[in-house]
mmCIF entry with sequence, helices, sheets and N, C-alpha, C, O atoms, coordinates in Angstrom:
data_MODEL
# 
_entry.id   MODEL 
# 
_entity.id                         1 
_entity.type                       polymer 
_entity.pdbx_number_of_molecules   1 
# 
_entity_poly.entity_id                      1 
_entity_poly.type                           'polypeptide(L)' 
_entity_poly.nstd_linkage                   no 
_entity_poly.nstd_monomer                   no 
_entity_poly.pdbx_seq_one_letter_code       
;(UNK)(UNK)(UNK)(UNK)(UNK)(UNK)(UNK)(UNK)(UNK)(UNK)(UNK)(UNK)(UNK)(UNK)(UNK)(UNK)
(UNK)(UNK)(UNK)(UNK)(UNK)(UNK)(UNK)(UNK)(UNK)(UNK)(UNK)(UNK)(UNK)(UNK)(UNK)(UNK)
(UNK)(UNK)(UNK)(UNK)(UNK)(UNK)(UNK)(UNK)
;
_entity_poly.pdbx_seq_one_letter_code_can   XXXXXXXXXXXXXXXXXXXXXXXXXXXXXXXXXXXXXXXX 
_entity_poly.pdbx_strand_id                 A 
# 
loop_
_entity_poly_seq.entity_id 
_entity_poly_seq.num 
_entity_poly_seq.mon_id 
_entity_poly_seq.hetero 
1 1  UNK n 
1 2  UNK n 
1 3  UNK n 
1 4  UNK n 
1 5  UNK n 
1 6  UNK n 
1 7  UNK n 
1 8  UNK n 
1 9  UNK n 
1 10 UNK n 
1 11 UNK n 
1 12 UNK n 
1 13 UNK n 
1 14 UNK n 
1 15 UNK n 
1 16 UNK n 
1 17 UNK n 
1 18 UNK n 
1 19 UNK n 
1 20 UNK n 
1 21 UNK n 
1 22 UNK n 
1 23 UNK n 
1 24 UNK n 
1 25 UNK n 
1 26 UNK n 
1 27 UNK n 
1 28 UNK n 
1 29 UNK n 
1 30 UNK n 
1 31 UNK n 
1 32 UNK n 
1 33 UNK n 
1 34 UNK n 
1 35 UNK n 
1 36 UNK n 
1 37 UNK n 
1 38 UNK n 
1 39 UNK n 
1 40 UNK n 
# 
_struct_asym.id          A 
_struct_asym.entity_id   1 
# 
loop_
_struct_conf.conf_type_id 
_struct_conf.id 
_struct_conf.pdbx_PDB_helix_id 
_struct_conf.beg_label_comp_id 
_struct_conf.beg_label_asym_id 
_struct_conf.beg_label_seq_id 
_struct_conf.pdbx_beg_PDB_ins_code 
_struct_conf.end_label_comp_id 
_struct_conf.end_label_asym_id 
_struct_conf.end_label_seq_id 
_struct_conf.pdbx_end_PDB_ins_code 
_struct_conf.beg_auth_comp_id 
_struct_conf.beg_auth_asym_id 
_struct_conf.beg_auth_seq_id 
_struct_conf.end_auth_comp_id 
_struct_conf.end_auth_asym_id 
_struct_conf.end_auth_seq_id 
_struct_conf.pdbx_PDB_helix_class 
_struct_conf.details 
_struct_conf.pdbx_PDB_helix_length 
HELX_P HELX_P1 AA1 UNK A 9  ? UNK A 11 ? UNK A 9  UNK A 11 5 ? 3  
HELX_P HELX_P2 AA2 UNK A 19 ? UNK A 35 ? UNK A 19 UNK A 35 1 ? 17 
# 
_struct_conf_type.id          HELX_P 
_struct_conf_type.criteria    ? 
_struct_conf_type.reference   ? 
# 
loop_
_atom_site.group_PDB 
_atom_site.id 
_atom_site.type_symbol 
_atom_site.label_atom_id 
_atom_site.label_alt_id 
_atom_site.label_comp_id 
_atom_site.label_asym_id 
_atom_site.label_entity_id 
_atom_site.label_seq_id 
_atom_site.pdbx_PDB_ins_code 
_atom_site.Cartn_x 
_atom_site.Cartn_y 
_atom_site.Cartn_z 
_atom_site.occupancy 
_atom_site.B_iso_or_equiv 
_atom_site.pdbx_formal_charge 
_atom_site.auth_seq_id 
_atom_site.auth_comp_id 
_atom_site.auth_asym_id 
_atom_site.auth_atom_id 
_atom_site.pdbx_PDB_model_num 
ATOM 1   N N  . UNK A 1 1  ? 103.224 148.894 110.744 1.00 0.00 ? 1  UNK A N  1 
ATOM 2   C CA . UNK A 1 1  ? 103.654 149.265 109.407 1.00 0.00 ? 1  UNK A CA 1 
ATOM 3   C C  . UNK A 1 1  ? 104.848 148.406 109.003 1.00 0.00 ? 1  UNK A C  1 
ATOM 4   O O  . UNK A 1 1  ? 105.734 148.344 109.855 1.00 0.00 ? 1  UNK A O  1 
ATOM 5   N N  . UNK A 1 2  ? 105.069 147.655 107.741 1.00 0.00 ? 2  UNK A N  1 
ATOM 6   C CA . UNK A 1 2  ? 106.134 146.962 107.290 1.00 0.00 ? 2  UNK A CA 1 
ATOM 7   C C  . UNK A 1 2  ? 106.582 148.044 105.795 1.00 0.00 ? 2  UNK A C  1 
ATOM 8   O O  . UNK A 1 2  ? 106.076 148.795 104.961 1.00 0.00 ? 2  UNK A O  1 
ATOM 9   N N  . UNK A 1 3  ? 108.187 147.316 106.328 1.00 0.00 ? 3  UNK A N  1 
ATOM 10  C CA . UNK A 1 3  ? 108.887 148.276 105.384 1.00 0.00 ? 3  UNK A CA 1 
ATOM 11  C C  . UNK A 1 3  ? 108.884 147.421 103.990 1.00 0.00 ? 3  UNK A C  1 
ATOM 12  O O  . UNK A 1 3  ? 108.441 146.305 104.262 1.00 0.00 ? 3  UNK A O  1 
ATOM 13  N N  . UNK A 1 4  ? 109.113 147.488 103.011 1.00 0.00 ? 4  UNK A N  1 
ATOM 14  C CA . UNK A 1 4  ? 109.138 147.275 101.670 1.00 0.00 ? 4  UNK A CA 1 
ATOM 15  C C  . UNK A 1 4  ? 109.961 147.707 100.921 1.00 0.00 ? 4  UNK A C  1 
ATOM 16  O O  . UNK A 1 4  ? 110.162 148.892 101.187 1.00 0.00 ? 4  UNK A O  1 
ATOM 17  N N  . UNK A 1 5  ? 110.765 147.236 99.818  1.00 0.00 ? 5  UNK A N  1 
ATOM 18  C CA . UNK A 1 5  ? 111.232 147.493 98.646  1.00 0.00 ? 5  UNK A CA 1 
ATOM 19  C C  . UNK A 1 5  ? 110.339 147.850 96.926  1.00 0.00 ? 5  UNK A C  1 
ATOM 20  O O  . UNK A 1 5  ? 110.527 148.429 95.856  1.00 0.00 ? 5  UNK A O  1 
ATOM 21  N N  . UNK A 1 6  ? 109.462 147.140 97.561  1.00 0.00 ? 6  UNK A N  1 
ATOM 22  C CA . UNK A 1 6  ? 108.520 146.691 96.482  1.00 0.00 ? 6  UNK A CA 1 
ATOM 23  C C  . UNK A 1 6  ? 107.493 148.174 96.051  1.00 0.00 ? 6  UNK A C  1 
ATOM 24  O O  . UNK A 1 6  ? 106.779 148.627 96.946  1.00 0.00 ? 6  UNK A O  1 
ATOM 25  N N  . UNK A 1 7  ? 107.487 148.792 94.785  1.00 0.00 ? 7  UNK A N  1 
ATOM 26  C CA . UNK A 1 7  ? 106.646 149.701 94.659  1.00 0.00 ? 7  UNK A CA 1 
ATOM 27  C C  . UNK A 1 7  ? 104.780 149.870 94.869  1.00 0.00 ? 7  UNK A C  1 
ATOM 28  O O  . UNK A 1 7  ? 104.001 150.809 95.032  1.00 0.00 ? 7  UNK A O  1 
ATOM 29  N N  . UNK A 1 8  ? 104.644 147.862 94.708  1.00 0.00 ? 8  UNK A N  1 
ATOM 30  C CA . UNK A 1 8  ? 103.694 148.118 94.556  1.00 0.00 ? 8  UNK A CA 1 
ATOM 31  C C  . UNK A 1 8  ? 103.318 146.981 95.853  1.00 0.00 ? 8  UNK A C  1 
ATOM 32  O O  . UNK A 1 8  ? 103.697 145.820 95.702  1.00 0.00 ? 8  UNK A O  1 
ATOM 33  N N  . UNK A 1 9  ? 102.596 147.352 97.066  1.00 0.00 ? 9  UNK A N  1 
ATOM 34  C CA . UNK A 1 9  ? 102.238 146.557 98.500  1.00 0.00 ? 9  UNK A CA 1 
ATOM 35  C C  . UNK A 1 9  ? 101.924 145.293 97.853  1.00 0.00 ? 9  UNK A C  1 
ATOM 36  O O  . UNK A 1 9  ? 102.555 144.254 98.050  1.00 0.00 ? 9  UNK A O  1 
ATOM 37  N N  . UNK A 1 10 ? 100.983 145.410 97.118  1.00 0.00 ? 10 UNK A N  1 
ATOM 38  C CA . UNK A 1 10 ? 100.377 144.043 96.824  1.00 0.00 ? 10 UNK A CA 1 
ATOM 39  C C  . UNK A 1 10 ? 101.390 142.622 96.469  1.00 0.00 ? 10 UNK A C  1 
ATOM 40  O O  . UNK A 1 10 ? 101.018 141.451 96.406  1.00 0.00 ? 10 UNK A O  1 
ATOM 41  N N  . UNK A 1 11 ? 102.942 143.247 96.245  1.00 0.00 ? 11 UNK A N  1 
ATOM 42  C CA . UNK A 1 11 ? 103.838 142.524 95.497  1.00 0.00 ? 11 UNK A CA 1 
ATOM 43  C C  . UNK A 1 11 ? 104.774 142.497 96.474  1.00 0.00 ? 11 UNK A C  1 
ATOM 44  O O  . UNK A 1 11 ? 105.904 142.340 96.013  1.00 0.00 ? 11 UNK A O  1 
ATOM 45  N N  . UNK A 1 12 ? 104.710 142.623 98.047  1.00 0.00 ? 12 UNK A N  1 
ATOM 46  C CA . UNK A 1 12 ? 105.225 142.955 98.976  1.00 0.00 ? 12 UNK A CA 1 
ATOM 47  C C  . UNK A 1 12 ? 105.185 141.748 99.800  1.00 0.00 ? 12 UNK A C  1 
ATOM 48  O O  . UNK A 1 12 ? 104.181 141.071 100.021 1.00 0.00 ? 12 UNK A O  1 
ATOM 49  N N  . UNK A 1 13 ? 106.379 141.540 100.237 1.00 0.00 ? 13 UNK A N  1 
ATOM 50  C CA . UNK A 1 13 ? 106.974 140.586 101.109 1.00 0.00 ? 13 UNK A CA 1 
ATOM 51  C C  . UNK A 1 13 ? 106.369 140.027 102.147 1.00 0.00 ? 13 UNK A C  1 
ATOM 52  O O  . UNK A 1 13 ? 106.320 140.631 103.219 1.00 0.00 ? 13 UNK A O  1 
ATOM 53  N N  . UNK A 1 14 ? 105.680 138.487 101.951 1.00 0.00 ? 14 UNK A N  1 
ATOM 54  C CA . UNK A 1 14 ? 105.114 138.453 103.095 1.00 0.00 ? 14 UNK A CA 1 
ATOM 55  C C  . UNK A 1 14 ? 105.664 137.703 104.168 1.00 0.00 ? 14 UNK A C  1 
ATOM 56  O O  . UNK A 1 14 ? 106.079 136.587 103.855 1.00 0.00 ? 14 UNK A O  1 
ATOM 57  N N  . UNK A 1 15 ? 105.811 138.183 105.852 1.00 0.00 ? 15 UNK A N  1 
ATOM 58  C CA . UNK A 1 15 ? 106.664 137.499 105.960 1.00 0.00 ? 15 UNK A CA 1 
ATOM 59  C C  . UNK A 1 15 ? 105.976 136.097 107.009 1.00 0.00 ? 15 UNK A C  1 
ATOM 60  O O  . UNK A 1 15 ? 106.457 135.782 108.098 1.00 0.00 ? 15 UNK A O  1 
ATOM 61  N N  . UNK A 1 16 ? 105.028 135.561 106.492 1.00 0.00 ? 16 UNK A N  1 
ATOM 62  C CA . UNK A 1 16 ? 104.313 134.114 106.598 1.00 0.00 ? 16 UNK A CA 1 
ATOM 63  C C  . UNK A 1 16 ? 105.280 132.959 105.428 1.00 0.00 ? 16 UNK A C  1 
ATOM 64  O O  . UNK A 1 16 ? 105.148 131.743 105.572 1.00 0.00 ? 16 UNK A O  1 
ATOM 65  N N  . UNK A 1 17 ? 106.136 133.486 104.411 1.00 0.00 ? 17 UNK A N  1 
ATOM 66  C CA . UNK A 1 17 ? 106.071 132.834 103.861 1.00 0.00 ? 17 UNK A CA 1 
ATOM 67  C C  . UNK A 1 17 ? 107.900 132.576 104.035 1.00 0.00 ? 17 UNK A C  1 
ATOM 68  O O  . UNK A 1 17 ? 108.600 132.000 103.202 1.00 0.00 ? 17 UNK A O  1 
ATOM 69  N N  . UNK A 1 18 ? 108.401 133.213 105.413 1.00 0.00 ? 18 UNK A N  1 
ATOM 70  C CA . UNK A 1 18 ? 109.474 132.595 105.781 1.00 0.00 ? 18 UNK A CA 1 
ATOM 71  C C  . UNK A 1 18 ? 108.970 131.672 107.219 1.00 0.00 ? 18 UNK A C  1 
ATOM 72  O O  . UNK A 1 18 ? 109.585 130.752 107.759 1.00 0.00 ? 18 UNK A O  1 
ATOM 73  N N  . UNK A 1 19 ? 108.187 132.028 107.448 1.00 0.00 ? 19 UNK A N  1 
ATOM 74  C CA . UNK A 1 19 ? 107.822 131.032 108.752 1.00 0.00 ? 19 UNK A CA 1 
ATOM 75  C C  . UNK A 1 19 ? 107.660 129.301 108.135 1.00 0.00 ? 19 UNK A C  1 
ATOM 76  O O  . UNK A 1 19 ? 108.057 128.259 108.654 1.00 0.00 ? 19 UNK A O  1 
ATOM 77  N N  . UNK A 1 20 ? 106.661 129.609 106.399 1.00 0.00 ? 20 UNK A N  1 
ATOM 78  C CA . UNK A 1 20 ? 106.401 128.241 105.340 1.00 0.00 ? 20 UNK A CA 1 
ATOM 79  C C  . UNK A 1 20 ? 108.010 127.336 105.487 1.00 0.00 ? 20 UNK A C  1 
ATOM 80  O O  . UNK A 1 20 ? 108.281 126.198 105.869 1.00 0.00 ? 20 UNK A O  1 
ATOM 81  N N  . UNK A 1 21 ? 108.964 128.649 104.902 1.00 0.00 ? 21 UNK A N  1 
ATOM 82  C CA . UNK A 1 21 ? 110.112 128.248 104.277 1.00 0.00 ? 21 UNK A CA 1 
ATOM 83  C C  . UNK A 1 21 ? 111.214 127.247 105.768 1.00 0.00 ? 21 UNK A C  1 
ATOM 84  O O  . UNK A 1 21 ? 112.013 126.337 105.548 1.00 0.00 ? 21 UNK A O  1 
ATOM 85  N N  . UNK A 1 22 ? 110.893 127.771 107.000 1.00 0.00 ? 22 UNK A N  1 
ATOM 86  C CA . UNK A 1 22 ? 111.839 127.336 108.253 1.00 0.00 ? 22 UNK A CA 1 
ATOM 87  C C  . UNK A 1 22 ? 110.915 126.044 107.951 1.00 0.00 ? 22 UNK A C  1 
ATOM 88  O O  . UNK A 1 22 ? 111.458 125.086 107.402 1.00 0.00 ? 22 UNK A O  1 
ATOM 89  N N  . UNK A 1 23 ? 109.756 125.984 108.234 1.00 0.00 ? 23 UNK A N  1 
ATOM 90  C CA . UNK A 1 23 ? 109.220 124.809 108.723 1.00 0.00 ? 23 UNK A CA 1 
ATOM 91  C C  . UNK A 1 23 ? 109.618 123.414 107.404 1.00 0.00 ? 23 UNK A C  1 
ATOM 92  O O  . UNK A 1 23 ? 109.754 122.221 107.674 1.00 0.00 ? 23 UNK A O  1 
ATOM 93  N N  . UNK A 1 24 ? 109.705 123.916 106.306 1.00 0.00 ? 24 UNK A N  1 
ATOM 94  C CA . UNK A 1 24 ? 109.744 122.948 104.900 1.00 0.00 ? 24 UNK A CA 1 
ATOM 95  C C  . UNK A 1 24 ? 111.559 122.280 104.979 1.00 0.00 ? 24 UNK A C  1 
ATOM 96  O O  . UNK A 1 24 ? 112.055 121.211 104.626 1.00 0.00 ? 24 UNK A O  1 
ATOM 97  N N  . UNK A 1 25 ? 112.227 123.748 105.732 1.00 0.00 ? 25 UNK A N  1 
ATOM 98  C CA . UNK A 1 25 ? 113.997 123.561 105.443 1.00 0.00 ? 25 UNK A CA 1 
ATOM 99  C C  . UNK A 1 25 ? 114.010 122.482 107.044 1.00 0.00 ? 25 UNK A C  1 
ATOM 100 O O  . UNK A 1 25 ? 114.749 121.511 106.882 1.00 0.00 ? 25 UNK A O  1 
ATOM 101 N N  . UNK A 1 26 ? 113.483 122.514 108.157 1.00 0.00 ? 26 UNK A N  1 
ATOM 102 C CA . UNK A 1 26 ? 113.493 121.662 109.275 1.00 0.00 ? 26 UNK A CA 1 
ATOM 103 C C  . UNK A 1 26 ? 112.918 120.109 108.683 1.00 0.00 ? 26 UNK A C  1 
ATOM 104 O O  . UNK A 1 26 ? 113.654 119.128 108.781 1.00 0.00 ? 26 UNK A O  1 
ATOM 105 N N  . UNK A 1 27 ? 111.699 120.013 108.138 1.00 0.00 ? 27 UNK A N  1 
ATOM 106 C CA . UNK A 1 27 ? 111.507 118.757 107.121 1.00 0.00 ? 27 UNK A CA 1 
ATOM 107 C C  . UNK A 1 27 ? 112.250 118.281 106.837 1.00 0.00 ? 27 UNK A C  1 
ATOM 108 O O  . UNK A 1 27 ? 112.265 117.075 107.081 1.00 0.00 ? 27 UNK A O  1 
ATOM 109 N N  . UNK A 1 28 ? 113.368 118.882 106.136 1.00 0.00 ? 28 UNK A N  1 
ATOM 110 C CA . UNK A 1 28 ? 113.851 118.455 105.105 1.00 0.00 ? 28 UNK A CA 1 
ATOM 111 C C  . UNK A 1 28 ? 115.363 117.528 105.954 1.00 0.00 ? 28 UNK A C  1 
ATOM 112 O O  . UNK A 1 28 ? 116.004 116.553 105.561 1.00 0.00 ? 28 UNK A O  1 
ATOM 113 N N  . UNK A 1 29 ? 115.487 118.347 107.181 1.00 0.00 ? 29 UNK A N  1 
ATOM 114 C CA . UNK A 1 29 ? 116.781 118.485 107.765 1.00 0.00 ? 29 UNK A CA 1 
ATOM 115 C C  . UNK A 1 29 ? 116.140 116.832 108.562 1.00 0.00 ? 29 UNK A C  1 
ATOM 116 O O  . UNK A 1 29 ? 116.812 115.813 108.727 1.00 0.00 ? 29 UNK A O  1 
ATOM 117 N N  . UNK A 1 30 ? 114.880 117.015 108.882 1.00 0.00 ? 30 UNK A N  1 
ATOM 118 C CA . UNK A 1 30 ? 114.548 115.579 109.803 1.00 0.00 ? 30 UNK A CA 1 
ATOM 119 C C  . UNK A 1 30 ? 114.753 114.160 109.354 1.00 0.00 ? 30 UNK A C  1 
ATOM 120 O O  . UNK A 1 30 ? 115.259 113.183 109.905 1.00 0.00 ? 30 UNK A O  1 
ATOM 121 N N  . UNK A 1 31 ? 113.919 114.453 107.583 1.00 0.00 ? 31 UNK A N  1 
ATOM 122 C CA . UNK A 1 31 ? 113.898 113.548 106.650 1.00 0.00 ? 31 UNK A CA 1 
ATOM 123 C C  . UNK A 1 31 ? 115.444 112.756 106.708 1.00 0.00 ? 31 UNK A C  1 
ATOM 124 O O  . UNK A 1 31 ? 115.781 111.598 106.955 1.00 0.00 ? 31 UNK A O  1 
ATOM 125 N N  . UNK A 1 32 ? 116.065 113.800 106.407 1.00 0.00 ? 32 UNK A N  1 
ATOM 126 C CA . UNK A 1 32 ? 117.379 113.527 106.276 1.00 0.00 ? 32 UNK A CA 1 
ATOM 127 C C  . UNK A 1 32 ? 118.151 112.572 107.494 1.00 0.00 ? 32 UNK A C  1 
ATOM 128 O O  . UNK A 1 32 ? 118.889 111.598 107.339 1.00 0.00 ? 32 UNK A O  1 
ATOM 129 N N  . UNK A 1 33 ? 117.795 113.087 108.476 1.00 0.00 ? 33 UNK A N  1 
ATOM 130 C CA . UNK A 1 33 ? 118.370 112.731 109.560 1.00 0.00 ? 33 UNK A CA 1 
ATOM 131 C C  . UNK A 1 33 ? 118.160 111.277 109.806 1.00 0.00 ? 33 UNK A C  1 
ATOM 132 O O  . UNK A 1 33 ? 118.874 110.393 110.279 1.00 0.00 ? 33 UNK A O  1 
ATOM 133 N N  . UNK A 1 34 ? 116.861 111.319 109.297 1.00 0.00 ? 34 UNK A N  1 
ATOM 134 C CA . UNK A 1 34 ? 116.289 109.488 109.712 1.00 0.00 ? 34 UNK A CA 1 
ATOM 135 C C  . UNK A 1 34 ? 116.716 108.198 108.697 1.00 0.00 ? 34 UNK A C  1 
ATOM 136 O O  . UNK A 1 34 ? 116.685 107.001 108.983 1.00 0.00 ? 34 UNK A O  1 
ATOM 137 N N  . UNK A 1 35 ? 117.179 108.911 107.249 1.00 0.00 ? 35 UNK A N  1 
ATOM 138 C CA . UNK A 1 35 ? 117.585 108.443 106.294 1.00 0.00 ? 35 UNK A CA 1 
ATOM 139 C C  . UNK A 1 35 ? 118.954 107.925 107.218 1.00 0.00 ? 35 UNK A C  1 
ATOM 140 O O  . UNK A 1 35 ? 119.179 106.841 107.756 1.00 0.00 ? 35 UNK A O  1 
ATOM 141 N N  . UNK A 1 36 ? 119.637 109.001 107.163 1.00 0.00 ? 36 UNK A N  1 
ATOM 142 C CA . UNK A 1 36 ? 121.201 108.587 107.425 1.00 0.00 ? 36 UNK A CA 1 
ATOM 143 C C  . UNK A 1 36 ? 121.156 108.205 108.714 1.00 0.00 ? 36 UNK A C  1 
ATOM 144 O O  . UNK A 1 36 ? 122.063 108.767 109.327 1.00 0.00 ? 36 UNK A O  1 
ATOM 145 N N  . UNK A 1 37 ? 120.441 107.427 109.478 1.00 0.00 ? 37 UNK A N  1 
ATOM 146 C CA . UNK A 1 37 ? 120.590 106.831 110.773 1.00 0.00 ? 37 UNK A CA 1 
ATOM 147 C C  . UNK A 1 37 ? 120.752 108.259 112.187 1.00 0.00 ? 37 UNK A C  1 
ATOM 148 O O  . UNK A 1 37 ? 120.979 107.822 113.315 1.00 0.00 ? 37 UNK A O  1 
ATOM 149 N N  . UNK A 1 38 ? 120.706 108.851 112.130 1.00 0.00 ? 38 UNK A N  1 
ATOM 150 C CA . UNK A 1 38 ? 120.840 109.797 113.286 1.00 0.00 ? 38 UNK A CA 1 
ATOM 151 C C  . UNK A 1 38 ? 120.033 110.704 113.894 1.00 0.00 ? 38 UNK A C  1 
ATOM 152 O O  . UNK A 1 38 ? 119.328 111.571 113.376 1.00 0.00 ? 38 UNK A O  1 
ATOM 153 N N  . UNK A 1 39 ? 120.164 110.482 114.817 1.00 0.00 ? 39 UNK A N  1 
ATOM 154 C CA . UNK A 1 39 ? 119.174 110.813 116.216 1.00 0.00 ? 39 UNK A CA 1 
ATOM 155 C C  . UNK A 1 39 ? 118.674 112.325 116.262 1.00 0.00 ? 39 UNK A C  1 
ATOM 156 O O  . UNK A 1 39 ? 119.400 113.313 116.145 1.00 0.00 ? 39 UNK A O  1 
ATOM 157 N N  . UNK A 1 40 ? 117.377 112.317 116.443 1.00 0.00 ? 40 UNK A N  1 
ATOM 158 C CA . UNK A 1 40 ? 117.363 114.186 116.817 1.00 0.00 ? 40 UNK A CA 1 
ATOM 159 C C  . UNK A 1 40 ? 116.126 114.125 117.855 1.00 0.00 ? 40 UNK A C  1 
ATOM 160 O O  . UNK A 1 40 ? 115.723 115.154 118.396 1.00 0.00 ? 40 UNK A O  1 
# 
C-alpha cells in the first residue's frame, strides 16, 4: 500500500519517476564532468 496526498490514486505519485529523475540529474552531473575536464 502507498501513502498519498493526492485525492484522486490515479493522480498519485509515482515513485518510478524519481528513479527517471536520479538517473537524468547523474547525466547531467557526467556531461558536465567531461565538459570541464574531470575525472569520475
Amino acid at each position: 500500500m502507498n501513502a498519498t496526498m493526492e485525492a484522486d490514486p490515479t493522480k498519485a505519485y509515482n515513485q518510478d519517476d524519481a528513479t527517471g529523475f536520479i538517473r537524468l540529474n547523474g547525466l547531467r552531473r557526467k556531461v558536465a564532468a567531461k565538459v570541464h575536464g574531470k575525472k569520475k
